[in-house]
C-alpha distance (Angstrom), angle and dihedral (degrees) to the residues before:
residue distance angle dihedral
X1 . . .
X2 3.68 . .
X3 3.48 137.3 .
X4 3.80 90.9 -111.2
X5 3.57 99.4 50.1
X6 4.52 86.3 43.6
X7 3.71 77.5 53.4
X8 3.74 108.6 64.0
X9 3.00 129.7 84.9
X10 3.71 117.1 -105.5
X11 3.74 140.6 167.0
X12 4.19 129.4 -125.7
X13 4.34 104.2 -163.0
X14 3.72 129.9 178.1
X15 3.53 134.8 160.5
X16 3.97 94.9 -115.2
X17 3.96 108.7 35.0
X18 3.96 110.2 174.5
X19 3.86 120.1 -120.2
X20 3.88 130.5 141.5
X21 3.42 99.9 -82.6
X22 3.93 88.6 56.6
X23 3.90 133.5 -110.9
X24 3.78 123.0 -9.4
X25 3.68 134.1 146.2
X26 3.63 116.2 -93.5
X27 3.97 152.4 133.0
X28 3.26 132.1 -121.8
X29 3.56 126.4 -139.8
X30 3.51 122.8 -147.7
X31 3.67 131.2 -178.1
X32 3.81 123.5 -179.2
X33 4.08 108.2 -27.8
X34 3.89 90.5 -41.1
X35 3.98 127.9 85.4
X36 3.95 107.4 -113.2
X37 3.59 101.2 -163.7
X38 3.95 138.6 -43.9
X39 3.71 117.1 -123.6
X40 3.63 141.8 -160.0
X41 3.81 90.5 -147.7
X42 4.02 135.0 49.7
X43 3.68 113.1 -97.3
X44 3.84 129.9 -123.8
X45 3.67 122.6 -130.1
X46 3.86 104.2 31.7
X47 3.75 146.9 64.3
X48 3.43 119.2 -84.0
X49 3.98 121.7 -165.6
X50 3.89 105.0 -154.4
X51 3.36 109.7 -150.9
X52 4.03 91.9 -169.0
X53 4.15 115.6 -153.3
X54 3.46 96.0 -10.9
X55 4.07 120.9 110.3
X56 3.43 124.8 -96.3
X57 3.86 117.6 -161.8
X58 3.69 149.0 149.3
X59 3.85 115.1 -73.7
X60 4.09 115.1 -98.9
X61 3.99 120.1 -97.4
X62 3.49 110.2 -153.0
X63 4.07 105.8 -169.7
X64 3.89 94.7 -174.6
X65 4.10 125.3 51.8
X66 3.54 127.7 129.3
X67 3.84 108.3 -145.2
X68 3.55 91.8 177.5
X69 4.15 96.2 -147.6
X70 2.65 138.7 171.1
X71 4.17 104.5 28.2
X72 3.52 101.4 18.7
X73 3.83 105.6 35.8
X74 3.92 90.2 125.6
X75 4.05 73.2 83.2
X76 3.69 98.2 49.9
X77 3.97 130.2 -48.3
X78 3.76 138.3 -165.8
X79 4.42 96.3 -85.9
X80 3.93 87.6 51.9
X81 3.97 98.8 32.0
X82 4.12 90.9 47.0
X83 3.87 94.1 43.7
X84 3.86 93.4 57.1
X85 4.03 91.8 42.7
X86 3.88 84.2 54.5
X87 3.69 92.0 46.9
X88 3.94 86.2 49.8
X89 4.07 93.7 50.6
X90 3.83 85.9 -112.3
X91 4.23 103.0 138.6
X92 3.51 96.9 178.3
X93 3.99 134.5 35.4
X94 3.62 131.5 177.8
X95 3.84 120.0 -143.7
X96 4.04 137.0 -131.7
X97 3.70 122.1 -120.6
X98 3.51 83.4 -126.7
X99 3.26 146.7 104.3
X100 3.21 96.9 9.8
X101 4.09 124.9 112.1
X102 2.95 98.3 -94.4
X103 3.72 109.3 25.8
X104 4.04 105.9 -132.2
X105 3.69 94.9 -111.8
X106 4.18 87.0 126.0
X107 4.18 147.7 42.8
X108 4.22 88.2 -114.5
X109 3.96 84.2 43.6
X110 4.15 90.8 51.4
X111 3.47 89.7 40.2
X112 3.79 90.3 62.9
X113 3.46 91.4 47.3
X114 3.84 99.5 52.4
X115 4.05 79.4 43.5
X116 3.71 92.7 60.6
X117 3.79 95.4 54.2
X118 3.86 100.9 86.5
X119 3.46 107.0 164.3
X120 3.82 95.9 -51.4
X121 3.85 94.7 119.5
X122 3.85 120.7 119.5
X123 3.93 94.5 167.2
X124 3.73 128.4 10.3
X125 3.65 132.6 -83.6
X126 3.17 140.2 -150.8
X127 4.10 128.4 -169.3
X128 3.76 139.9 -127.5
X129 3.66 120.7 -159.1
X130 3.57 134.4 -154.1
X131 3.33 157.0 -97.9
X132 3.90 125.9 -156.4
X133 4.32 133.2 157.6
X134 3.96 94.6 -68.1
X135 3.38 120.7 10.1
X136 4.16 100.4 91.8
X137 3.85 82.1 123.5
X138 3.88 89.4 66.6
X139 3.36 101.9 43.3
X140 4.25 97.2 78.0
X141 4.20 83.2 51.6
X142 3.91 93.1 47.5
X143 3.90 88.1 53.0
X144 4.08 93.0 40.3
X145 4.15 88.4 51.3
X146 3.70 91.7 49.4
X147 3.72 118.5 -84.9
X148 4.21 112.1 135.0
X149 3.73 99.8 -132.6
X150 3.64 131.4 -43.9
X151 3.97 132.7 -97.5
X152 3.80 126.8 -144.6
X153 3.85 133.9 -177.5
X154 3.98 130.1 -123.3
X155 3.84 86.3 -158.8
X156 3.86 139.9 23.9
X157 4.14 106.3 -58.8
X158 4.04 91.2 -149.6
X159 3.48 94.5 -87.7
X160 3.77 140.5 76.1
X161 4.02 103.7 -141.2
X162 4.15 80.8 64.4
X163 3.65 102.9 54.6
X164 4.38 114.6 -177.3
X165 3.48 114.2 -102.4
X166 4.02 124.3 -131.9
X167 3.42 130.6 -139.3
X168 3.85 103.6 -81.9
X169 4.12 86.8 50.5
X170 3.67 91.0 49.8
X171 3.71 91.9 49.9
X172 3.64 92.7 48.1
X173 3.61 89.7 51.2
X174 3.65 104.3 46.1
X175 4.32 81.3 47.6
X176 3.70 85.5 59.0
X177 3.72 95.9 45.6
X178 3.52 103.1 44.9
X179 4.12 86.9 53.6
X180 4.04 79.9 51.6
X181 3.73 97.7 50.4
X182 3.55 94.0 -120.9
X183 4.11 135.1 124.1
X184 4.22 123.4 -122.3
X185 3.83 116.4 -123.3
X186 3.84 107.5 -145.3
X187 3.98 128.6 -172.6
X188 3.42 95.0 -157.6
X189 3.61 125.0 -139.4
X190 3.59 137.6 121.2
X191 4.12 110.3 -160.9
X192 3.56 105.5 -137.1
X193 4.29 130.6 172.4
X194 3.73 100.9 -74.6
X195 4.09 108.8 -123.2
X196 3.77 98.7 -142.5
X197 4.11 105.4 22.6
X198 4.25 94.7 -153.9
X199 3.74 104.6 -124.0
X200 4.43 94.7 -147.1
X201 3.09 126.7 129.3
X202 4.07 118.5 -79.6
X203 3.91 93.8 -103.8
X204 3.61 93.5 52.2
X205 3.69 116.2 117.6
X206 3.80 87.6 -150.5
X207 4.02 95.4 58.6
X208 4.03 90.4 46.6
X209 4.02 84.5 56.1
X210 3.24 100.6 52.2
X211 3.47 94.9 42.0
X212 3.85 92.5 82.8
X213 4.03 110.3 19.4
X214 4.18 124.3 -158.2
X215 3.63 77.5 -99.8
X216 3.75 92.0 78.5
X217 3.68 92.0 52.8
X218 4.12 97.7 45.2
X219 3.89 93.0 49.1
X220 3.26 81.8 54.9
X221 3.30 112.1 49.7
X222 3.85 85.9 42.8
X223 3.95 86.8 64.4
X224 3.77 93.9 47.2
X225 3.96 91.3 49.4
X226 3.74 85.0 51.9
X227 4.23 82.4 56.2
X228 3.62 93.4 46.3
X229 3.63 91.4 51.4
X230 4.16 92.3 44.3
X231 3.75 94.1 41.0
X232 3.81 108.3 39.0
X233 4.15 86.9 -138.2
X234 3.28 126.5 133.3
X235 3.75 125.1 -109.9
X236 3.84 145.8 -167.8
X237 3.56 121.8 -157.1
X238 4.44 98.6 -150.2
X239 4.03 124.6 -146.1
X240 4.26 93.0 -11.2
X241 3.53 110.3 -168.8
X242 3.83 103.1 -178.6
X243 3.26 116.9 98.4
X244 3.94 86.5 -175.3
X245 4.26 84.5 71.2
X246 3.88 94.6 63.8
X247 3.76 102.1 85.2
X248 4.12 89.3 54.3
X249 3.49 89.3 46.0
X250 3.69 95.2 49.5
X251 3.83 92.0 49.2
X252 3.97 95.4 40.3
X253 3.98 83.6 50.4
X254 4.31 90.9 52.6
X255 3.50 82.9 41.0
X256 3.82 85.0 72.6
X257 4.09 94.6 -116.8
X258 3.59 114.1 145.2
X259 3.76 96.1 -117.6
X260 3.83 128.6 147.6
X261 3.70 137.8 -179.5
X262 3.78 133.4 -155.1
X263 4.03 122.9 -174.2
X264 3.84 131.7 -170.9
X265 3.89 139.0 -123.3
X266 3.91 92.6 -104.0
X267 3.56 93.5 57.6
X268 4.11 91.6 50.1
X269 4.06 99.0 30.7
X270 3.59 104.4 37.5
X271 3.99 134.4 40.1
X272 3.76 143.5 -168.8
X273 4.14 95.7 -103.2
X274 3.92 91.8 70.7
X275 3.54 99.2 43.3
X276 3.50 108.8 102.0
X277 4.34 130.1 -159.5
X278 3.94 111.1 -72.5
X279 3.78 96.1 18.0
X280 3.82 98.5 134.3
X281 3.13 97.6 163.1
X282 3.58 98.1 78.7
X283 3.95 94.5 48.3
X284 4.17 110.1 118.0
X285 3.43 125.8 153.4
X286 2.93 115.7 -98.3
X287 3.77 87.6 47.7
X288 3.76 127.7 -126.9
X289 3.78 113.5 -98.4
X290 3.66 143.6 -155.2
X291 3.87 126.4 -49.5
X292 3.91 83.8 -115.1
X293 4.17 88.3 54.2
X294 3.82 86.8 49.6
X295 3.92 94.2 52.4
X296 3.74 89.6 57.8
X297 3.70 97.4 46.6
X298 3.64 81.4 59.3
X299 3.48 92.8 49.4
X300 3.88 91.4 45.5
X301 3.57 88.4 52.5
X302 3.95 94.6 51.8
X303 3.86 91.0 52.3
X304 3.48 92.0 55.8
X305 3.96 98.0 -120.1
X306 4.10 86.5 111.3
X307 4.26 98.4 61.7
X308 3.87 96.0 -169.0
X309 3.71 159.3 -14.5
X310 3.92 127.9 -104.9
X311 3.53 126.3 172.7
X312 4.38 99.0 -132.2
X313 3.87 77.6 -150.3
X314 4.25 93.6 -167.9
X315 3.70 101.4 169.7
X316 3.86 119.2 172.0
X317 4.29 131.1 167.6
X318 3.59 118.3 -56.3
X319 3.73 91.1 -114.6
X320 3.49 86.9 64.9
X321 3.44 100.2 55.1
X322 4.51 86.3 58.8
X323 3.62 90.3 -136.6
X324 3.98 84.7 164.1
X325 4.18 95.6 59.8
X326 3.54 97.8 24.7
X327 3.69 92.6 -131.5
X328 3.59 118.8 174.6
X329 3.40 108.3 -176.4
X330 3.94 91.4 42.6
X331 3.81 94.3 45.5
X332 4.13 120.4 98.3
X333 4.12 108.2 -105.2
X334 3.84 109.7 -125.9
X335 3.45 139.9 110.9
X336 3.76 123.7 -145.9
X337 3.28 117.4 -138.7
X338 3.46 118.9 125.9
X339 4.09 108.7 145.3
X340 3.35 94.3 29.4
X341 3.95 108.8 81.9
X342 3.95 93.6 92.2
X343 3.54 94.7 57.8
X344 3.57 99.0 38.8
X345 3.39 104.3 45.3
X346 4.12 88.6 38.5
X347 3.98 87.8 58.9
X348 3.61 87.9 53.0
X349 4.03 99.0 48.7
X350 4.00 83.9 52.2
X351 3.44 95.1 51.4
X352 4.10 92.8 47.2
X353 3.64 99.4 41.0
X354 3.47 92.3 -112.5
X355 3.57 121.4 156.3
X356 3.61 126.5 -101.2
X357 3.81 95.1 -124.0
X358 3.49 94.2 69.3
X359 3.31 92.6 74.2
X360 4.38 88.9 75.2
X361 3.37 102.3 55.2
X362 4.30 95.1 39.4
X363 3.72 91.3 42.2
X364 3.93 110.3 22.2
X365 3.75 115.5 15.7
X366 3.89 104.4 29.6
X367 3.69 98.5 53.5
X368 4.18 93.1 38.5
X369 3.60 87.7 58.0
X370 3.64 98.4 49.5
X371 3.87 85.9 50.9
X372 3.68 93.2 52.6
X373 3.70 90.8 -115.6
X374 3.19 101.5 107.4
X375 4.49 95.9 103.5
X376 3.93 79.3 78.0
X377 3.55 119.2 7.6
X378 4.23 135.3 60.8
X379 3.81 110.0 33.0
X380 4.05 131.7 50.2
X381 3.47 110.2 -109.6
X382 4.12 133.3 124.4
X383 3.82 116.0 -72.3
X384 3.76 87.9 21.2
X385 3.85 118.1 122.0
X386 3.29 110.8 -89.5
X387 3.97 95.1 -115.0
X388 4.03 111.9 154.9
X389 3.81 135.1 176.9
X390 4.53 114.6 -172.1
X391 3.19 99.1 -169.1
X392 4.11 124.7 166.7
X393 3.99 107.7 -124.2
X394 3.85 96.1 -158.5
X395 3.60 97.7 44.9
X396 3.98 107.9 118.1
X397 4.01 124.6 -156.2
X398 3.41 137.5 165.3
X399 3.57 106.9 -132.2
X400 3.92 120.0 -110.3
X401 3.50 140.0 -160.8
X402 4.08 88.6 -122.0
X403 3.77 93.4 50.3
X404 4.06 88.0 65.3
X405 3.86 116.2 88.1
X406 3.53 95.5 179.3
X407 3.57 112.1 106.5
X408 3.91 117.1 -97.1
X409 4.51 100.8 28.1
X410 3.90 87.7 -133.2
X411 3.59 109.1 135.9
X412 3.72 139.8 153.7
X413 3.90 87.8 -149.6
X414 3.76 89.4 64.9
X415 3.98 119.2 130.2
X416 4.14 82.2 8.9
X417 3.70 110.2 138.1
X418 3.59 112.3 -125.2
X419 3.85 134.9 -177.1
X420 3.89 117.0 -143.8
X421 3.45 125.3 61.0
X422 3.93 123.9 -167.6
X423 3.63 125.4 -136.8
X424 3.47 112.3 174.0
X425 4.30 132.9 10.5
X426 3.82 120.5 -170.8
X427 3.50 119.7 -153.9
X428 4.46 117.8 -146.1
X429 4.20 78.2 -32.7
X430 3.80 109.3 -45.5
X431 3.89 112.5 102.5
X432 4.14 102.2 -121.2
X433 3.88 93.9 172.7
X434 3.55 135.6 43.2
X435 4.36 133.9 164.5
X436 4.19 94.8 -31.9
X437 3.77 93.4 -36.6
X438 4.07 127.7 109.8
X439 3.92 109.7 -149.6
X440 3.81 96.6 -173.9
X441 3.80 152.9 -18.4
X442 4.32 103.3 -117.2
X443 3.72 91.7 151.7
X444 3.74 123.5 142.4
X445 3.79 143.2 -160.7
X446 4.09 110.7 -105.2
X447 3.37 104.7 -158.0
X448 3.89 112.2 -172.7
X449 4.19 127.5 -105.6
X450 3.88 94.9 -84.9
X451 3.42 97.7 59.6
């Protein structure tokens, strides 16, 4: 498309355009890349594209995706990772430290990431650094070149070049990143002796469970409320799956403690009663819990004390994942899932009765605020970017393998039925997406404030 054309002014309408206050009819008008103004009456003057019944709403921020590139993008990298985002109405994604080659736990390290981006971007990304035993003295740089905070782990992350970080590295870090005005990610676990080792077999789903209890998380997140209260700096708590951790959080949050919690559509879609022996593809760390653990993340999420949803999408080869044995506690822990929030968390709202609007602040606002984004990214409004998702609410699929665009079509969500199918996404005004078929790749770099 040309700069021209990108430059008039133009007008998207449909008869149920998502804001806060819920669904109205109304057009929005863009001009350039930026959202000029949303009305409650056609404009004169310009085209308008009516998209009739079909939803209009704020593009997706996902705030936690590993895309793995450079070094590892046989598992997934930025063309593949961006394409299926785009196909999932998600404009903008921010991406793990890890498990890329080399983790982003240093400048050079960023540097090779931004280097690896080309002009593979369909959506755009944003970056997280992180934070590792001994490099606290990188971590103001990392923020100054760009990065939006910085994420550590209480245990091992899966691989060695990203070792977990103990107490006294976590307060150093979240010292260093409160003087840089920036928040600390945290997978939060604490590996601990296991009271009752389960004696099944390796591909049960039963012996992966027990092999890391909600008590790893909640002793945990205990010790990095204790930080948060000792260091002032701000913290995020990513993909909890304890529902046993929600009273602490809720009291460490009225405390006043600058605390905040995302969760993921396999904790609140999906639960341990239907996995079955050998299913590896659902294994994630933190594991997926009971149907009872489920309904309280739900309930978590309604009271506000869970701010958003992400989807953690960690996809690796299918060899990894030992498909052929079944092996649980050998298998690679990530769920792929990237594209698929809208419709899986929009299946779920319909079947609770839970209002529409929801889905803004859990899957646009909430996590573009956390990432600092949110001056230009996650809501409708004049001077934002003019990010937009039409997607048909009452569409029904059953997932395929060829409807998935990120890399390697292994999914748990596969044969699911879902409602909500999108048909076109427009990325800062230039539609990129539209029924199955990418246009282009307009995606940028979003490097954070400091930078």
């Amino acid at each position: 498309m040309s700069s021209d054309k990108l430059n008039t002014p133009f007008a998207l309408h449909s008869q149920a355009v998502l804001t806060a206050e819920g669904l109205k009819e109304a057009w929005v008008v863009i001009e350039g890349e930026r959202i000029l103004e949303l009305r409650d009456s056609a404009p004169e003057g310009i085209e308008v594209k009516s998209f009739g019944e079909a939803t209009i709403m704020a593009g997706l921020v996902d705030a936690h995706v590993h895309i793995n590139e450079p070094g590892r993008a046989e598992w997934e990298g930025f063309f593949t990772a961006t394409q299926a985002a785009l196909a999932g109405g998600v404009t903008t994604v921010v991406d793990m430290p890890l498990n890329c080659i080399p983790v982003t736990t240093s400048v050079p390290a960023l540097e090779d990431k931004l280097a690896s981006l080309g002009e593979q971007l369909h959506v755009d990304v944003g970056f997280w650094g992180g934070v590792v035993p001994g490099n606290r003295e990188a971590l103001a740089p990392l923020i100054r070149r760009g990065a939006l905070g910085c994420k550590a782990f209480m245990c091992h992350s899966g691989i060695d070049d990203f070792p977990d970080s103990k107490r006294e590295t976590l307060r150093e870090a979240m010292l260093a990143l409160k003087a840089a005005g920036a928040p600390l990610l945290v997978h939060a676990e604490l590996e601990a002796p296991l009271e009752a080792p389960c004696e099944a077999e390796p591909s049960s789903y039963e012996r992966y469970l027990c092999s890391r209890p909600s008590s790893w998380e909640v002793e945990a997140i205990a010790q990095l409320i204790e930080l948060v209260r000792e260091t002032g700096c701000r913290a995020h708590v990513v993909h909890l799956s304890a529902a046993e951790a929600l009273p602490m959080i809720a009291a460490a949050r009225a405390e006043g403690l600058p605390l905040s919690v995302e969760t993921c559509p396999h904790y609140l879609c999906l639960s341990a009663e239907e996995i079955s022996d050998g299913q590896t593809q659902f294994k994630c760390a933190p594991p997926i819990r009971s149907a009872e653990n489920r309904e309280a993340l739900w309930r978590g999420l309604e009271e506000g004390v869970i701010d958003f949803i992400v989807s953690d999408h960690s996809p690796c080869t299918p060899e990894l994942k030992k498909l052929d044995t079944g092996d649980f506690l050998d298998a690679w822990g990530g769920i792929s899932s990237l594209q698929l929030g809208l419709p899986n968390i929009w299946t779920e709202l319909k079947r609770r009765g839970l209002p529409i609007e929801r889905l803004l602040s859990w899957l646009c606002e909430g996590p573009a605020a956390f990432a600092g984004l949110d001056h230009r990214k996650g809501r409708i409004a004049a001077g934002y970017d003019a990010d937009l998702v039409v997607w048909e609410p009452e569409r029904s699929f059953v997932l395929e393998p060829a409807d998935l665009r990120f890399k390697h079509k292994l999914s748990p969500y596969l044969g699911r039925h879902l409602s909500g199918r999108v048909t076109h996404t427009f990325l800062r005004g230039a539609l990129c997406y539209q029924a199955g078929e990418v246009l282009m790749a307009r995606g940028e770099a979003l490097l954070g404030r400091h930078a």
